[in-house]
C-alpha positions in Angstrom: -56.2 -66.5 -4.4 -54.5 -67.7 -0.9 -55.1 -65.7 2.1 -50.9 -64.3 2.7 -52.2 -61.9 5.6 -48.8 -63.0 7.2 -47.0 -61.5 4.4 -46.0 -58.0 3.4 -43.8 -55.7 1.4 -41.3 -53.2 2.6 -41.3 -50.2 0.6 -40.6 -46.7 2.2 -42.8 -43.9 0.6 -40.2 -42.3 -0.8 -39.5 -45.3 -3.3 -42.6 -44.8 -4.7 -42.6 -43.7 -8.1 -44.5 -40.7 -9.0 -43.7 -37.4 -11.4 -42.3 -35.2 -8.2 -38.9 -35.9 -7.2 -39.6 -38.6 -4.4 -42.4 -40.8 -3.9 -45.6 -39.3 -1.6 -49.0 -40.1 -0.6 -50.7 -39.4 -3.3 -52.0 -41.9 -6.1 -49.2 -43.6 -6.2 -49.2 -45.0 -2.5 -52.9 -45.6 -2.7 -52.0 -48.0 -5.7 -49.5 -49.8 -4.2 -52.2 -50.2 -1.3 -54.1 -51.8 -4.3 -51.3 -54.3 -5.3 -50.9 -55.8 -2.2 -54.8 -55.7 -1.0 -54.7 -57.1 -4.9 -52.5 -60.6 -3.7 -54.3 -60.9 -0.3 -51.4 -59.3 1.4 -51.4 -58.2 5.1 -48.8 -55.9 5.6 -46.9 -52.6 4.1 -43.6 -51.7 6.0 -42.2 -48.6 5.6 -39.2 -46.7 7.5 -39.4 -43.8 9.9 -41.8 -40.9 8.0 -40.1 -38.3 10.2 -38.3 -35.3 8.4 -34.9 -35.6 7.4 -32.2 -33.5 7.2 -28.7 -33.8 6.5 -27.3 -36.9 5.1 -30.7 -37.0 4.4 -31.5 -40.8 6.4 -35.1 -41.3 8.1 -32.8 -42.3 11.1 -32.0 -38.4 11.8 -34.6 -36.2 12.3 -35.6 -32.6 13.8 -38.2 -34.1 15.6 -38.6 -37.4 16.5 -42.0 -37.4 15.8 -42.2 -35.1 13.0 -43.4 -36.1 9.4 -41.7 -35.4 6.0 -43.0 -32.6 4.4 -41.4 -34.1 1.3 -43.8 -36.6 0.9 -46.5 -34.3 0.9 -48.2 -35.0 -2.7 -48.9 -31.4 -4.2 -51.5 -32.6 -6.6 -53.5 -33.3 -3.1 -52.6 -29.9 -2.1 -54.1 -28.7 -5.7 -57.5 -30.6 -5.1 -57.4 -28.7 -1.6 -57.2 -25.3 -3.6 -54.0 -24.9 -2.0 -51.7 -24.9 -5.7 -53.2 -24.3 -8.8 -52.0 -26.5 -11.7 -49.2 -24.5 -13.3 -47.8 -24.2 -9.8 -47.1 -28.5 -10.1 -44.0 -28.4 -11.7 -41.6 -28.8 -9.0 -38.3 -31.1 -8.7 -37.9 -33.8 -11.2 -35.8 -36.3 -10.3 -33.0 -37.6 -13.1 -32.6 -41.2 -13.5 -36.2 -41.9 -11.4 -33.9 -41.8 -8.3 -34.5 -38.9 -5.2 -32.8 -35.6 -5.7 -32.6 -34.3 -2.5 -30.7 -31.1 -3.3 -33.6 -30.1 -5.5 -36.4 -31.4 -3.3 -34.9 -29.2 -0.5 -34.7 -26.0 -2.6 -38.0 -26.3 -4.8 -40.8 -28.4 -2.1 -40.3 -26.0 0.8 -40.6 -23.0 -1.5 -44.2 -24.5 -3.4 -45.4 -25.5 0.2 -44.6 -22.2 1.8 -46.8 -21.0 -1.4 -49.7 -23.6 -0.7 -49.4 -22.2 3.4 -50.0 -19.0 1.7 -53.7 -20.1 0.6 -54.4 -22.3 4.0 -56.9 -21.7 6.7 -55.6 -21.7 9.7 -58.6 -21.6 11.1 -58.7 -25.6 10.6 -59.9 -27.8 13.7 -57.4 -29.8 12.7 -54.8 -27.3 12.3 -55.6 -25.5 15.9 -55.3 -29.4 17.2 -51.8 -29.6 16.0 -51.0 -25.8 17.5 -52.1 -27.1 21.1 -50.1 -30.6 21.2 -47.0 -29.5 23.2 -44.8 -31.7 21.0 -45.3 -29.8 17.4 -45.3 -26.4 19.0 -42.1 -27.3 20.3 -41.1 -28.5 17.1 -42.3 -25.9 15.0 -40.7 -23.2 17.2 -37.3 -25.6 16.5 -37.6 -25.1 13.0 -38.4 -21.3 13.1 -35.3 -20.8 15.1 -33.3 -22.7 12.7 -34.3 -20.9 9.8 -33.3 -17.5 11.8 -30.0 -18.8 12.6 -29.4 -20.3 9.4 -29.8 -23.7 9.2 -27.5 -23.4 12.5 -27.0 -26.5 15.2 -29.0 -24.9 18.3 -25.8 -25.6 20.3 -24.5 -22.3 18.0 -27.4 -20.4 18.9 -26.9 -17.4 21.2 -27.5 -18.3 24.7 -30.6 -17.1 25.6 -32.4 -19.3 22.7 -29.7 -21.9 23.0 -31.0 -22.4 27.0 -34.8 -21.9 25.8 -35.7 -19.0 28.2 -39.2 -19.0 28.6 -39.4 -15.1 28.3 -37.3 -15.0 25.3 -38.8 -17.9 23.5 -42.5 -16.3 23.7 -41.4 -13.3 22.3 -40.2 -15.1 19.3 -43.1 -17.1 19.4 -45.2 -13.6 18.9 -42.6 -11.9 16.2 -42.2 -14.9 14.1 -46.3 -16.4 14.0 -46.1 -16.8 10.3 -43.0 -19.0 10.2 -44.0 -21.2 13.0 -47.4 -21.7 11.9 -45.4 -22.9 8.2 -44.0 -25.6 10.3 -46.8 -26.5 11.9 -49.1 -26.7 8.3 -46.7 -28.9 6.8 -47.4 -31.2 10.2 -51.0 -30.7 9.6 -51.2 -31.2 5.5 -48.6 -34.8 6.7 -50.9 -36.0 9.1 -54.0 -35.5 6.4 -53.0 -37.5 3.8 -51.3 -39.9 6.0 -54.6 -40.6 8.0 -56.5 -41.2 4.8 -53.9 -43.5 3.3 -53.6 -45.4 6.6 -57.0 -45.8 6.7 -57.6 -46.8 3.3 -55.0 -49.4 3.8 -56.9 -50.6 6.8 -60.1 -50.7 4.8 -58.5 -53.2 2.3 -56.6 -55.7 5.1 -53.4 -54.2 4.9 -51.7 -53.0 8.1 -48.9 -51.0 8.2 -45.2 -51.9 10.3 -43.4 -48.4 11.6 -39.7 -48.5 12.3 -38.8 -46.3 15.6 -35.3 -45.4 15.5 -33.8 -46.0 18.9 -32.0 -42.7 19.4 -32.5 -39.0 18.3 -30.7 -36.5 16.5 -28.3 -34.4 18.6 -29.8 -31.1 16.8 -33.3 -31.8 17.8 -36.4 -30.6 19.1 -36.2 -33.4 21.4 -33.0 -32.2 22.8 -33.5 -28.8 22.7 -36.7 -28.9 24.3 -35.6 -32.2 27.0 -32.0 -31.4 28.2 -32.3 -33.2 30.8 -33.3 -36.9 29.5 -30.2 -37.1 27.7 -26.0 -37.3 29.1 -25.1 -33.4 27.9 -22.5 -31.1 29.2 -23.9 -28.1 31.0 -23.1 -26.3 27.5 -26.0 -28.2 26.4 -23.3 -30.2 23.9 -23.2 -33.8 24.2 -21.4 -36.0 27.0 -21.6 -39.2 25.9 -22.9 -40.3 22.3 -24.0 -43.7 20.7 -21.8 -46.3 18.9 -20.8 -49.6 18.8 -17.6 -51.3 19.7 -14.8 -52.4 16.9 -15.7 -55.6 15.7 -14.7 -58.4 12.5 -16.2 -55.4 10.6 -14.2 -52.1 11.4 -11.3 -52.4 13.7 -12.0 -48.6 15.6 -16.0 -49.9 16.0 -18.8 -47.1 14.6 -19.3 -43.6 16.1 -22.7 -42.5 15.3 -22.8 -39.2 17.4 -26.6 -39.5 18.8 -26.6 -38.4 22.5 -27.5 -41.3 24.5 -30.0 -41.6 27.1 -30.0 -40.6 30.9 -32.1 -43.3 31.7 -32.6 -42.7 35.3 -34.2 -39.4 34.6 -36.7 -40.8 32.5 -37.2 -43.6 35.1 -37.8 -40.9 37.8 -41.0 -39.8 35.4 -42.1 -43.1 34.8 -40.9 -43.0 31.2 -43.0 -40.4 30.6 -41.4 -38.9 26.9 -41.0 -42.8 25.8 -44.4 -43.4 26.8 -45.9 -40.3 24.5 -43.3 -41.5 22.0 -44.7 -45.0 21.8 -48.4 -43.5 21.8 -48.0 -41.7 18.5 -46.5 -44.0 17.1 -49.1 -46.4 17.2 -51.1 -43.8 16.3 -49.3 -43.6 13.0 -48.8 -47.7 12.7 -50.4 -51.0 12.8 -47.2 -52.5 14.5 -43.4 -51.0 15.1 -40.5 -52.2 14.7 -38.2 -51.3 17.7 -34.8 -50.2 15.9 -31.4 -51.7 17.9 -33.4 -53.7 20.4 -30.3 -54.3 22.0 -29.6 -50.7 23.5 -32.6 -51.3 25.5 -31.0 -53.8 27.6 -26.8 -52.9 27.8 -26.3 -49.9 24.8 -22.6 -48.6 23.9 -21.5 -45.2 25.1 -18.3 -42.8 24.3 -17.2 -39.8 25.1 -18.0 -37.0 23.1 -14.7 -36.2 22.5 -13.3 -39.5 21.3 -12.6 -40.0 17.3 -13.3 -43.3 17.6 -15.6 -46.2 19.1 -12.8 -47.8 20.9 -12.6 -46.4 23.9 -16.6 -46.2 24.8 -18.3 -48.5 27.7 -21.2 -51.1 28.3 -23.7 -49.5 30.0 -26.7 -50.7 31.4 -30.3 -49.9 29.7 -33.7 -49.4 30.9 -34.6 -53.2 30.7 -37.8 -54.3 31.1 -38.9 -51.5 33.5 -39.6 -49.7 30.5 -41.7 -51.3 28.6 -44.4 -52.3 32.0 -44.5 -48.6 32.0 -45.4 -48.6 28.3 -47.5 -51.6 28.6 -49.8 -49.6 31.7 -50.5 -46.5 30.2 -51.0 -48.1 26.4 -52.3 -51.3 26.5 -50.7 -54.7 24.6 -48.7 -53.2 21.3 -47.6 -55.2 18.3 -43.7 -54.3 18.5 -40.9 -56.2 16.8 -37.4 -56.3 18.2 -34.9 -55.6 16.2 -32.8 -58.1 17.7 -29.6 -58.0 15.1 -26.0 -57.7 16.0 -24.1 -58.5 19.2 -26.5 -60.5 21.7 -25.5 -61.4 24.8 -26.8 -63.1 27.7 -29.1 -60.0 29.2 -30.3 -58.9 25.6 -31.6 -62.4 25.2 -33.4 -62.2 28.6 -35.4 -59.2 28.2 -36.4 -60.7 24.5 -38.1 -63.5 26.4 -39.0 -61.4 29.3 -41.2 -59.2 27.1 -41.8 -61.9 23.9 -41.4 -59.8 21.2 -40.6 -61.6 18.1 -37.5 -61.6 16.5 -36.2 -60.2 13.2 -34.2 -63.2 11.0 -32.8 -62.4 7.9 -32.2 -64.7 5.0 -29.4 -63.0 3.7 -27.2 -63.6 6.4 -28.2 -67.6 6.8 -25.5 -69.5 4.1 -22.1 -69.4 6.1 -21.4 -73.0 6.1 -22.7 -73.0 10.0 -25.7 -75.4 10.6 -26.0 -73.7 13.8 -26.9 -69.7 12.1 -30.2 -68.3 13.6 -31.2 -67.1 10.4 -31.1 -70.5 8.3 -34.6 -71.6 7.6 -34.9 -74.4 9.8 -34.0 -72.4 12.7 -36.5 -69.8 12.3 -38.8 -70.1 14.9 -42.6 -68.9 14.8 -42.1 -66.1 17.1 -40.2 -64.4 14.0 -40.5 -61.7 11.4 -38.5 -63.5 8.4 -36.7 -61.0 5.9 -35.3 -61.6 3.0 -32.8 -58.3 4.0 -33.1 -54.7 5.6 -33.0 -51.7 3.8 -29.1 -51.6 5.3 -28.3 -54.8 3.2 -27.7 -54.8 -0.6 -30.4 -56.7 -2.4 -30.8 -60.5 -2.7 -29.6 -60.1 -6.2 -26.8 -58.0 -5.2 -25.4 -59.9 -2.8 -25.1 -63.1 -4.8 -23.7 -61.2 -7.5 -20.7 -60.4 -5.3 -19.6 -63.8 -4.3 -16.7 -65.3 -5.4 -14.6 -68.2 -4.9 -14.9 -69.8 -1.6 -17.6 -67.6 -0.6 -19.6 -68.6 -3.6 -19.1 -72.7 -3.0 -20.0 -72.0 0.9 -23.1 -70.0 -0.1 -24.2 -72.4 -2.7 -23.2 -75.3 -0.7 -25.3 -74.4 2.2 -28.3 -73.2 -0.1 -28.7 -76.3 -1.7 -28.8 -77.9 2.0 -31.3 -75.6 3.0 -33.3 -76.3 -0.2 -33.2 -80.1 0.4 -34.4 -79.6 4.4 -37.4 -77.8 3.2 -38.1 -80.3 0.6 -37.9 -78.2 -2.4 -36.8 -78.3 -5.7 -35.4 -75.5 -7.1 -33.0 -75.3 -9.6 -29.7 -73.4 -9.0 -29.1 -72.3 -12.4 -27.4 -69.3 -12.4 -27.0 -65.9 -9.5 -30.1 -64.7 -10.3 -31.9 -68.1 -9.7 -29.6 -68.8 -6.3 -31.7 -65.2 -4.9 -34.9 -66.5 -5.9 -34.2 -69.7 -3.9 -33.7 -67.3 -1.2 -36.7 -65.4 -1.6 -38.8 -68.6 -1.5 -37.3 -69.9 1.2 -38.2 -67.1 3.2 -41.7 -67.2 1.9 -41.6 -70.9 3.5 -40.1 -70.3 6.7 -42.1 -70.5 9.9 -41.9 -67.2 10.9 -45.4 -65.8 11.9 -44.8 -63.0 9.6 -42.6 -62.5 6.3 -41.8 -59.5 5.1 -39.8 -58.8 1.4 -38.4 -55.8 0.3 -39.5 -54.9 -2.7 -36.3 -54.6 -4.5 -36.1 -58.3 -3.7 -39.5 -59.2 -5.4 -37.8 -57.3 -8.4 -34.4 -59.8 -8.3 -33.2 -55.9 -8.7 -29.2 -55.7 -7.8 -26.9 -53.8 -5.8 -27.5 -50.5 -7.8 -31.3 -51.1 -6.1 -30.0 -50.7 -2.5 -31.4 -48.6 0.1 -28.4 -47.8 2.6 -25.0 -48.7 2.8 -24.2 -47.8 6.5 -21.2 -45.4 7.0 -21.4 -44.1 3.6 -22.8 -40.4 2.4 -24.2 -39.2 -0.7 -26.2 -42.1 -2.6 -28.2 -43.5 0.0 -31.9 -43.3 1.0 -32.8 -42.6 -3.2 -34.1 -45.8 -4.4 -37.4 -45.5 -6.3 -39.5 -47.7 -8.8 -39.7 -46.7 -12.3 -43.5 -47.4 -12.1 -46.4 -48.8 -10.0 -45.9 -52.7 -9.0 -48.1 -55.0 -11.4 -48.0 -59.0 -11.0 -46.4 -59.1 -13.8 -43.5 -57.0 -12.3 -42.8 -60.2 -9.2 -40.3 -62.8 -8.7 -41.3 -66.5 -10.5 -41.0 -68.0 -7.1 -43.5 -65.8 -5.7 -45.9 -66.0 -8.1 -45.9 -70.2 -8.2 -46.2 -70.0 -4.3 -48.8 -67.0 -3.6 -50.5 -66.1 -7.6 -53.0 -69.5 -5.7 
C-alpha cells in the first residue's frame, strides 16, 4: 500500500450512516476512522461540530464553540448506563437522509432522559461548569427555553441586558436546566476526545472548519456586546454580506453581525485568541472560513433589504493573527481564500503563508490562466475536488450543456494531456473521474475529496446549495465506506 498521508476525505459526522436519524460518534465514525487508516490516509475533514439551530447549517450556531448534541451516539450513552436498550429507539430517518424536525423533537427528549441518570458529580462535568464559555452558554440555552425558543433581543430587558443580579438568580432557580445544557457539552466532548484520539492513534488527523462570523442570537453576542457593531438595543448595526456580483445582481445578505474590530484589538484579540485555542483543541488543523473578511470584509446596514448598498471595510489584518501566533504557538490553518481577491487579501495570504484552498471544479472555463487548473496549483495548496457548497463532481457534469459542455471538455482533455495522462472521456460519469484524478495528481501539499466525489454520487448527493432552505445539510451514506464502494481512478492510483 502507498503512504497518501497528504490525502484525506471530507465527510461531516452527520453523513455518517448509522440506525439514528443523523450520523454520530459512535461505531460508525470509528469505522470510517478504519477505512481511511485502512488506505494509508492522513486526514478526515469535517465541518463545524457546533450546534445548530434553525435552517439547521453548522455555519449558525448558539455558541460558537458549542458541540452538537445530535451527534451524541445513544448506544454510548447505553454502555454509560445512561439509556437502557428499549429506550434506543429514537428518530429514524426516511430515505437514509437527516430529519431534523424529528431529531429536534425526539434526541433532546432521550438525552434530557439519559441527564436524568448522570453524575454530576463528574471531574469532567464540574470542569465544563467552571470554563466561563459553557456556563455562559448553558445559561443561553436555559433562557431560551424559558422564553420559548425566543431571539434574546425579545427577551425582557433585564435578561436581554444580562444583569448580573438578575442572571444569578436564574442561575440558582433554573440549576437543573442549565446543568442539561452543560451534560450534553460534557457527554460531546467525551466521545469526541476518544474518537479524536483514536484517529490520531491510527495516522489520521482531523481538518476543522471555523466559520468566520457568529450567529446574531448567540451566546457570543449575548454575553460580548461589545466586540460586535450593535445598536444600543442590543440589535444589530451593521451585518455581513457580500456585494452583487455575475451571480445575484442585489449581492447576498447573510445577517451575522460583524465585528468591531478595534475592540477586540484594544484586548489583544483576546475572544479570537480563546476561540482559536479550542479549536485546536478539537482539530488537527482548521480551516479559516472566508479568509477574505480578515483583511477588507463587506458590511450593511441592518436595515437594508439588500447587499447593495453595504461598504468595504477594513479587517484586522495581520495584527491578528501575531496575537494568535504569541499566545498559541505555530497552528496548521488553511485560508479559505475563495471568491473576490484583491490586492490586500493577497498580501496578508503571503504575509502569514497559509496555504490556499483550489478547487477542481471550478478549473475548465476555457481560461489557461484559472488558479484552480492543475498546472497552476502550487504546493502551498489544499486541492479539492469541491466544497460541501458545490454540487458534486458528478453533478456538475451532469448539468452541462451545449457550449458549456465543449468548453468543459475542451479544457479537460488539455489538462489531461499537460499532466501526461490518459484517461478516456467516455461519457459524464467518466469526464468527473478525470477530475477526481487530476486532483489526486496535483501538487498541492494536501488533497482532500469529498466523499460524495469518491462515490461519482450526483447532484441529489449535495451538501448545501447556498441561499436555499429546507434540503440542505442532510446528506448521509447508506452504509459504512468499503474499497469496494471508491472511484476506479482512485483505486488504480492509491489501492498501491
Amino acid at each position: 500500500m502507498n503512504d497518501n498521508k497528504d490525502l484525506g476525505i471530507l465527510l461531516h459526522v452527520s453523513s455518517l450512516p448509522g440506525p439514528y436519524g443523523i450520523g454520530t460518534m459512535g461505531k460508525e465514525a470509528y469505522a470510517f476512522v478504519d477505512f481511511l487508516s485502512g488506505l494509508h490516509l492522513g486526514w478526515w475533514q469535517v465541518l463545524p461540530l457546533v450546534q445548530t439551530g434553525f435552517g439547521d447549517s453548522p455555519y449558525q450556531s448558539a455558541y460558537s464553540g458549542s458541540g452538537n448534541p445530535y451527534l451524541i451516539d445513544l448506544k454510548m450513552l447505553q454502555e454509560e448506563g445512561l439509556l437502557q436498550k428499549r429506550e434506543l429507539a429514537c428518530c429514524r430517518s426516511l430515505k437514509n437522509a437527516v430529519d431534523y424536525g424529528c431529531l429536534f423533537r425526539e434526541k433532546y427528549a432521550i438525552l434530557r432522559r439519559a441527564f436524568s441518570r448522570f453524575d454530576r458529580s463528574a471531574p469532567d462535568f464540574c470542569a465544563l461548569k467552571a470554563d466561563n464559555g459553557f456556563r455562559g452558554y448553558a445559561l443561553f440555552m436555559a433562557l431560551k427555553e424559558a422564553h420559548g425558543g425566543a431571539s434574546f433581543d425579545t427577551w425582557e430587558r433585564r435578561y436581554k441586558y444580562a444583569h448580573r443580579n438578575t442572571l444569578a438568580k436564574f442561575w440558582r432557580e433554573n440549576q437543573d436546566e442549565i446543568d442539561f445544557w452543560l451534560f450534553a457539552q460534557c457527554e460531546f466532548l467525551r466521545q469526541w476526545t476518544a474518537l479524536k484520539a483514536y484517529a490520531n492513534e491510527k495516522g489520521v488527523r482531523i481538518i476543522g472548519d471555523l466559520p468566520l462570523y457568529v450567529a446574531y442570537d448567540s451566546a457570543d453576542v449575548w454575553l460580548h456586546p461589545d466586540l460586535f457593531k450593535l445598536n444600543a438595543d442590543r440589535s444589530p448595526e451593521k451585518v455581513a454580506g457580500v456585494p452583487p456580483d455575475y451571480f445575484s445582481a442585489t449581492g447576498q445578505l447573510w445577517g451575522n453581525p460583524v465585528y468591531c474590530w478595534k475592540a477586540h484589538a484594544r484586548d489583544g484579540y483576546a475572544w479570537w485568541i480563546s476561540r482559536m485555542k479550542q479549536a485546536f483543541g478539537l482539530y488537527d488543523a482548521v480551516r479559516l472560513d472566508h479568509f477574505r473578511g480578515f483583511d477588507r470584509y463587506f458590511e450593511i446596514d441592518a436595515a437594508e433589504k439588500t447587499a447593495q448598498n453595504g461598504k468595504w471595510r477594513q479587517g484586522p489584518g495581520k495584527a491578528l493573527f501575531d496575537a494568535i501566533g504569541s499566545a498559541l504557538g505555530p497552528l496548521d490553518l488553511i485560508a479559505e481564500d475563495l471568491g473576490e481577491m484583491d490586492e490586500g487579501v493577497l498580501r496578508l495570504l503571503e504575509e502569514t503563508g497559509f496555504p490556499r484552498m483550489k478547487v477542481i471544479e471550478f478549473a475548465f472555463d476555457g481560461n489557461p490562466d484559472n488558479p484552480h487548473l492543475p498546472k497552476n496549483i502550487g504546493k502551498n495548496c489544499v486541492c479539492y475536488t469541491g466544497t460541501h457548497d458545490n454540487d458534486t463532481l458528478y453533478g456538475y457534469v451532469k448539468s452541462l450543456r451545449g457550449k458549456n459542455l465543449r468548453v468543459f471538455r475542451e479544457s479537460l482533455e488539455t489538462a489531461l494531456r499537460e499532466q501526461s495522462l490518459s484517461f478516456p472521456l467516455a461519457d459524464k460519469k467518466s469526464m468527473a473521474e478525470a477530475m477526481l484524478l487530476l486532483a489526486l495528481k496535483s501538487r498541492a501539499a494536501r488533497k482532500i475529496i469529498p466523499a460524495q466525489d469518491l462515490l461519482l454520487l450526483d447532484g441529489k448527493a449535495r451538501m448545501n446549495t447556498p441561499a436555499t432552505l429546507g434540503e440542505n445539510w442532510k446528506f448521509r451514506l447508506k452504509k459504512t465506506l468499503s474499497v469496494h464502494d471508491l472511484a476506479a481512478s482512485f483505486l488504480t492510483e492509491f489501492r498501491g
